[in-house]
ROKE-224335 format. One record per residue (C-alpha): residue number from 1; x, y, z. Coordinates in pm, 1 decimal, always signed. Each point is the difference from the previous one (the first is absolute). Layout:
@k NUM px X py Y pz Z
...
***
This chain:
@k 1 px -3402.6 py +3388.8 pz +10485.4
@k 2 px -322.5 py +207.4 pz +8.5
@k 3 px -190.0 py -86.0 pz +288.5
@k 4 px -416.3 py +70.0 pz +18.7
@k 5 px -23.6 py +366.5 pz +17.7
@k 6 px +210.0 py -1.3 pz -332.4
@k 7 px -212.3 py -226.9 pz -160.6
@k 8 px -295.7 py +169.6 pz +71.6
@k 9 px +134.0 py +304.2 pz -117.0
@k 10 px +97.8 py -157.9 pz -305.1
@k 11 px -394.4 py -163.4 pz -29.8
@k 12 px -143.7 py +322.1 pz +71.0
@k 13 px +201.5 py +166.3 pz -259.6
@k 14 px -101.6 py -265.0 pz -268.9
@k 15 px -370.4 py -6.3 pz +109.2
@k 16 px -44.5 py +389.2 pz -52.3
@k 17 px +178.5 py -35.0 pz -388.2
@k 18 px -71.3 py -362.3 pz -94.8
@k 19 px -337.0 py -123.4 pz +102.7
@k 20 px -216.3 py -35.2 pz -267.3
@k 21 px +247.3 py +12.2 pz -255.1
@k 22 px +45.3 py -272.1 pz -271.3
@k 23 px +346.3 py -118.9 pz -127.2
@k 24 px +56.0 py +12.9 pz -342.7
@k 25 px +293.3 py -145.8 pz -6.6
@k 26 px +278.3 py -158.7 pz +167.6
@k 27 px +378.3 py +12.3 pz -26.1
@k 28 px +216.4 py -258.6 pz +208.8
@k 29 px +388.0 py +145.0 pz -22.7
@k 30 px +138.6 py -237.3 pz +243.9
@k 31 px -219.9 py -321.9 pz +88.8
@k 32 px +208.6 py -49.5 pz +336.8
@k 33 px -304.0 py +167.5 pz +167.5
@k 34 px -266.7 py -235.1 pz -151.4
@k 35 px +208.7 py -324.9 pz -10.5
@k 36 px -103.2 py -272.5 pz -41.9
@k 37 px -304.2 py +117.3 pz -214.4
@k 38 px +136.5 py +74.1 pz -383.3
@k 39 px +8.2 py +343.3 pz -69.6
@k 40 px -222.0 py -5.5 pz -329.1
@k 41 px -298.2 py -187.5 pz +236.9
@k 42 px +53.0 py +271.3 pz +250.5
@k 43 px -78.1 py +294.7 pz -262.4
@k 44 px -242.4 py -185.9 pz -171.8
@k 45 px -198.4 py -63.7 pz +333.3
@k 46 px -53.0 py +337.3 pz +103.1
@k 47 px -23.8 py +179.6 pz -356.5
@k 48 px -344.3 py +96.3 pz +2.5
@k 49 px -102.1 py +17.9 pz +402.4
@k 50 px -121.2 py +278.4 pz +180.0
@k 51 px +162.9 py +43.8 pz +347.8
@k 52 px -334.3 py -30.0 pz +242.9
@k 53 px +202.0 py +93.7 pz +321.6
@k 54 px +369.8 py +6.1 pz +166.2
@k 55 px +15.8 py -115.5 pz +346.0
@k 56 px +211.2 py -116.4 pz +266.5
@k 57 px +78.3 py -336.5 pz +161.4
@k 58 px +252.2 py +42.3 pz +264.2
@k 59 px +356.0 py +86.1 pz -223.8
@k 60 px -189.2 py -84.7 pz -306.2
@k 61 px -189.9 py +195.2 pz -251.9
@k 62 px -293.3 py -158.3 pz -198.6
@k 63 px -165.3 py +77.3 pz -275.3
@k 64 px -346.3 py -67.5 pz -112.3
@k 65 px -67.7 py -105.8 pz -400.6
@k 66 px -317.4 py -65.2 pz -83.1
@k 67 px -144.7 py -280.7 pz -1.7
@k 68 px +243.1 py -239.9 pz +233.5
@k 69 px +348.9 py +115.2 pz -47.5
@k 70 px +253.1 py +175.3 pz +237.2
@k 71 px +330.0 py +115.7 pz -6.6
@k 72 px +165.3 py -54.3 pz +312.0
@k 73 px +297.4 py +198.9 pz +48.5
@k 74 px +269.6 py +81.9 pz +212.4
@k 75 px +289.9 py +245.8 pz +35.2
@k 76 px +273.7 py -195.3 pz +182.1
@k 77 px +269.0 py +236.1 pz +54.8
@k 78 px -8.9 py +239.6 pz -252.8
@k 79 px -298.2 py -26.0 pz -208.0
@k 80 px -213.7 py +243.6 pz -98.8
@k 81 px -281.6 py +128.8 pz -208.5
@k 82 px -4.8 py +350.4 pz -189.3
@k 83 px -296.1 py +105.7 pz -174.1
@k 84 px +72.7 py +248.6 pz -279.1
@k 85 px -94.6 py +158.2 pz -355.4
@k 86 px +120.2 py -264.5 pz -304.0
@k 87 px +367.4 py -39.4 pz -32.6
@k 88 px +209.8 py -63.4 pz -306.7
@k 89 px +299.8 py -217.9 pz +130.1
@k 90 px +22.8 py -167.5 pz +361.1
@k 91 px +255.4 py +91.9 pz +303.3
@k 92 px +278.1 py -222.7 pz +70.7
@k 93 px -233.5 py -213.0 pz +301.8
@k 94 px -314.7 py +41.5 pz -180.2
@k 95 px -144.2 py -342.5 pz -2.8
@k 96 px -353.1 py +32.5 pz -124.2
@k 97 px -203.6 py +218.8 pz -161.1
@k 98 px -431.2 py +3.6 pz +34.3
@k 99 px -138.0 py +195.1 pz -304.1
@k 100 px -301.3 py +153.2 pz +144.2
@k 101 px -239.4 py +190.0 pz -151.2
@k 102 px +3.6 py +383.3 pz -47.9
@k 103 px +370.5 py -50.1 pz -65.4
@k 104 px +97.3 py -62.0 pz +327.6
@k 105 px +331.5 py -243.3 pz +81.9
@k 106 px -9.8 py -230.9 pz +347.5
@k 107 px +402.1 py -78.3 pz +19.6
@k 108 px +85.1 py -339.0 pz +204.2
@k 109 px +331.7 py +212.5 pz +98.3
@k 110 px +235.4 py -253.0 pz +178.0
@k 111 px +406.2 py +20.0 pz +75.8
@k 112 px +72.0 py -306.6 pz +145.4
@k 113 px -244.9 py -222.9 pz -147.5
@k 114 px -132.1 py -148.6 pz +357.0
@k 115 px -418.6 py +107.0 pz -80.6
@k 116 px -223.1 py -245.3 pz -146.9
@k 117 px -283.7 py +87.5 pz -219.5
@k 118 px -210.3 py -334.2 pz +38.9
@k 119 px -353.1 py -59.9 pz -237.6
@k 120 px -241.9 py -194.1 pz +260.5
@k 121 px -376.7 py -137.0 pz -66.5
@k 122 px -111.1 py +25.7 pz +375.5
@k 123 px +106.9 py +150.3 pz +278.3
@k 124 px -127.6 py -206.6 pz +274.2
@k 125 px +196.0 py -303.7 pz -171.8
@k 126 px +328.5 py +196.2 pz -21.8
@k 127 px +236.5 py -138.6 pz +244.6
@k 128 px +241.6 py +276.3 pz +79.5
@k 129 px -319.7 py +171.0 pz +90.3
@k 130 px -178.7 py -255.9 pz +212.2
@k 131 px +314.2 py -66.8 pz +252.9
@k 132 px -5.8 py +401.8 pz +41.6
@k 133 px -73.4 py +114.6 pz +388.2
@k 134 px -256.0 py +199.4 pz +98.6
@k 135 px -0.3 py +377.6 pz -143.7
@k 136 px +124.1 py +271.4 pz +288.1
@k 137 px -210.3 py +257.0 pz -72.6
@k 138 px -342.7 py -215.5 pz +11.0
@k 139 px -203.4 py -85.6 pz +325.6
@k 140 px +128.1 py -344.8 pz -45.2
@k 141 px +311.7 py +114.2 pz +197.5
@k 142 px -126.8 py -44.9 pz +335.4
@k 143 px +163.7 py -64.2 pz +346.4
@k 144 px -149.5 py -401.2 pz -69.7
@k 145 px +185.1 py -12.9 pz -283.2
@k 146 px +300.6 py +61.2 pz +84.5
@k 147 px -22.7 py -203.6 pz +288.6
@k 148 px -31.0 py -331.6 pz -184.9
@k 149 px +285.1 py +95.6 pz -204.9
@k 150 px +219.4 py +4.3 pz +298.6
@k 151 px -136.1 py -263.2 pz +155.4
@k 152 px +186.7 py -281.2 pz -56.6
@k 153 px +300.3 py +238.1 pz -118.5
@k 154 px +383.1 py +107.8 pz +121.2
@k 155 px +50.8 py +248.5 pz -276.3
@k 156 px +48.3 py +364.0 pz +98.9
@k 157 px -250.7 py +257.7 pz -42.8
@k 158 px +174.2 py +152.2 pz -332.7
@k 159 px +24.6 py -279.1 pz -202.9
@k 160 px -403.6 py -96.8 pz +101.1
@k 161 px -53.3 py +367.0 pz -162.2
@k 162 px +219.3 py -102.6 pz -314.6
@k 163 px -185.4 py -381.4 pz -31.9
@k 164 px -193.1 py +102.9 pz -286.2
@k 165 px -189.8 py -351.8 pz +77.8
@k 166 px -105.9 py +180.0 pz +300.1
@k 167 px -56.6 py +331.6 pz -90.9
@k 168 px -1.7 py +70.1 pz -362.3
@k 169 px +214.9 py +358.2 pz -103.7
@k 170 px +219.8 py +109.9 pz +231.5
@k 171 px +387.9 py +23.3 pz -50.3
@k 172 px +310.5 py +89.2 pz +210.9
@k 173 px +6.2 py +355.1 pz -7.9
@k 174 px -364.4 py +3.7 pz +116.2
@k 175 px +64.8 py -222.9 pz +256.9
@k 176 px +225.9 py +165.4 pz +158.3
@k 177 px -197.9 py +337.0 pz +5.3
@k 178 px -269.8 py -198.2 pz +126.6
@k 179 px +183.7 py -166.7 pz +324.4
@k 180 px +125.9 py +362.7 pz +60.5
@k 181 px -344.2 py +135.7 pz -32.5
@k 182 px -161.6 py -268.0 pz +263.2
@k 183 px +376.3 py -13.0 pz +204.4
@k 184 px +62.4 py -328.8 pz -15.8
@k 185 px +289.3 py -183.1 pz -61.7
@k 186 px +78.1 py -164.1 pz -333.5
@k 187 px +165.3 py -255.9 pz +234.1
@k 188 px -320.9 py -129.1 pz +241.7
@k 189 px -176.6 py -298.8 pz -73.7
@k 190 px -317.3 py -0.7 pz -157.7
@k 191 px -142.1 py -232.3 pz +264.9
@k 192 px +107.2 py +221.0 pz +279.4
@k 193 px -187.8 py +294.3 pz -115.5
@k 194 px -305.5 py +68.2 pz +228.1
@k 195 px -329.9 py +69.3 pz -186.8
@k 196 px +77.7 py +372.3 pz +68.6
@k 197 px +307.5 py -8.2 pz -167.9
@k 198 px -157.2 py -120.8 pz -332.9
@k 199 px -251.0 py +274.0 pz +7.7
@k 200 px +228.6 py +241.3 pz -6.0
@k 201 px +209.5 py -226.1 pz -267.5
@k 202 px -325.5 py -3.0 pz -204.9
@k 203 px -38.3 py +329.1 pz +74.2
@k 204 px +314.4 py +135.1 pz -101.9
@k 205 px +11.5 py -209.3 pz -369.7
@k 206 px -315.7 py +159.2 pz -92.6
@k 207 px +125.1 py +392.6 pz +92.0
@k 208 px +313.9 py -47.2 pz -141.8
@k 209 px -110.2 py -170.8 pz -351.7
@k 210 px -305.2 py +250.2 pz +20.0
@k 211 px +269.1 py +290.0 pz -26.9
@k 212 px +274.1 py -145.8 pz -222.3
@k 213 px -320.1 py -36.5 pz -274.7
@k 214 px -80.3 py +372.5 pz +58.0
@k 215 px +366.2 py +60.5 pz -51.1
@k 216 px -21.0 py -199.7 pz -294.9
@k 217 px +224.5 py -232.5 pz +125.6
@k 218 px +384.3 py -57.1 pz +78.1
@k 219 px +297.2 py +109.6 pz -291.5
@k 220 px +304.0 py -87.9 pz +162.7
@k 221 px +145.3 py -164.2 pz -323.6
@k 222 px -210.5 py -114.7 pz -310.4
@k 223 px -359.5 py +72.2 pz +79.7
@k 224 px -182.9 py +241.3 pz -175.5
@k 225 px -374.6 py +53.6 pz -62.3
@k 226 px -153.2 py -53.8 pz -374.1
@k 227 px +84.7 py +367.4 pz -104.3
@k 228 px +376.5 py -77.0 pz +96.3
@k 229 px -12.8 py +228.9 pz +349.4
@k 230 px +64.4 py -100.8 pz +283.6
@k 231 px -139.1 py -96.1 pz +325.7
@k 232 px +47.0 py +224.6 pz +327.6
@k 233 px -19.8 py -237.2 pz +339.6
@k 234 px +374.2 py -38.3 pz -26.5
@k 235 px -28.6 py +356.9 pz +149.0
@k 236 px -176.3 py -183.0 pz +294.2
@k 237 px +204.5 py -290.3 pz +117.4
@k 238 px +88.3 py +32.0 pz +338.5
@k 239 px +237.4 py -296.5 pz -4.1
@k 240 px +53.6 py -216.0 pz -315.1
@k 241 px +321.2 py +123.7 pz -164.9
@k 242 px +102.9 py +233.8 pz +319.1
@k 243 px +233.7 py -245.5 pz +174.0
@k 244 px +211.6 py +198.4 pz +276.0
@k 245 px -233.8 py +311.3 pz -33.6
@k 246 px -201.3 py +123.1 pz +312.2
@k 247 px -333.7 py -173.8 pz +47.9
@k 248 px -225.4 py +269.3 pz -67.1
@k 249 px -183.6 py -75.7 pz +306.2
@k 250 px +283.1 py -67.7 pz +255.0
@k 251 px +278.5 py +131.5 pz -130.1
@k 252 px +195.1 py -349.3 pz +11.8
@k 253 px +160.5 py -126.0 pz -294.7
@k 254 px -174.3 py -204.2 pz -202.6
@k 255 px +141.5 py -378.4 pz -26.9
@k 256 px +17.7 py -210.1 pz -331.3
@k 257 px -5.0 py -355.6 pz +35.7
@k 258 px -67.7 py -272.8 pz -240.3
@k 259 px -270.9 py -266.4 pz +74.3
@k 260 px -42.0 py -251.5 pz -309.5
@k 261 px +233.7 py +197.3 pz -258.4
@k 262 px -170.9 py +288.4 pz +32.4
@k 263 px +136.6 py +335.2 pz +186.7
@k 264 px -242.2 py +103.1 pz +297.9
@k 265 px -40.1 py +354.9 pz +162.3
@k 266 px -115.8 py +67.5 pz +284.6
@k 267 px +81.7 py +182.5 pz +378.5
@k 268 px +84.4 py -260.9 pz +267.5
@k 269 px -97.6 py +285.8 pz +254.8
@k 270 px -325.3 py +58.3 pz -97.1
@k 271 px -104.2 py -301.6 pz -162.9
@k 272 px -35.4 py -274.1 pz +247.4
***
């Protein structure tokens, strides 16, 4: 599932060929990605709108209409959008095309049919976006913070990183590269880390996000930016995906473990 830095790759993308734009039409293929809303609303809504900005809300993507309408979208596993001159018939997992003006095409592009594409009046009364965490790139990830998390707390360190009611973005691979980054163990406690220890957690999530969205993000299966290329931090994972290997910074193989379903990498010698 695309985690932050692929989302903001993705919003980035959109905001340099989108913004401004109006739709001038709409064309629902499959309404799986706007269920429950009827498809004919859902075109009818947006013919007409101009596109006043794409931003980003944790793993979501939200679009600006004017006056008081957003889309608010997400990928899921393998959702995507691809910008591109008009097209005359769709691909297999196209599931929406935007009409835009100047004959450009904004393609809903989706597999498995996991993303959403949801048509909101407000953002501030949107509930999937008021129970989201703080973001982990903003000054409101702060030693403090993190503290009152963990205060009352038994859950490890990685799944605190991966509580999206905590801290609003972050997935597993991430996570991992994080706890590697500030060597610590996926395994500790939250509440035993010292207030040291969470600087250099906080510390670590904001290097390591700041370079996977100058690497455009992670491809290790489906993602891929809007111009259908992809991203270039799967180049840079030190130990996600490298179970066995030597840990680049101890030579000790790396372990995988599995905390809450999900696989966790890390070095047991150097991450304490």
């Amino acid at each position: 599932m695309p985690e932050l830095p692929e989302v903001e790759t993705v919003v980035r993308g959109l905001q340099e060929t989108v913004t401004g734009r109006e739709i001038t039409s709409v064309k629902v293929f499959r309404d799986t990605p706007i269920a429950p809303l009827n498809p004919k609303t859902f075109e009818k809504r947006l013919a007409g709108r101009s596109i006043q900005s794409v931003t980003r809300r944790a793993k979501y993507l939200v679009f600006q209409f004017d006056p008081g309408l957003y889309l608010l979208a997400h990928l899921r596993m393998t959702g995507k959008f691809i910008v591109s001159p008009l097209i005359s018939k769709p691909e297999k997992h196209h599931r929406v095309w935007f009409f835009l003006d100047k004959d450009i095409v904004m393609v809903f592009d989706d597999m498995r049919c996991f993303g959403t594409l949801e048509l909101i009046e407000s953002l501030t009364d949107c509930n999937k976006l008021r129970l989201l965490g703080v973001e982990p790139l903003s000054s409101s990830l702060t030693v403090p913070y993190l503290k009152k998390c963990i205060a009352h707390s038994s859950s490890n360190i990685k799944n605190l990183l991966l509580n999206q009611t905590k801290i609003a973005g972050i997935g597993n691979i991430y996570a991992s590269e994080i706890l590697f980054d500030a060597q610590i163990s996926p395994l500790r406690q939250g509440c035993q880390l010292k207030a040291k220890e969470l600087r250099k957690v906080i510390d670590s999530t904001q290097k390591i996000l700041t370079t996977a969205i100058q690497k455009n993000g992670t491809s290790i299966s489906d993602f891929r930016r809007i111009d259908e290329q992809t991203g270039e931090f799967q180049n840079f994972l030190n130990v996600y995906g490298k179970a066995e290997q030597p840990c680049p910074r101890c030579s000790v193989p790396i372990q995988r473990i599995v905390q809450q379903q999900r696989s966790s990498f890390y070095c047991a010698s150097c991450q304490q």
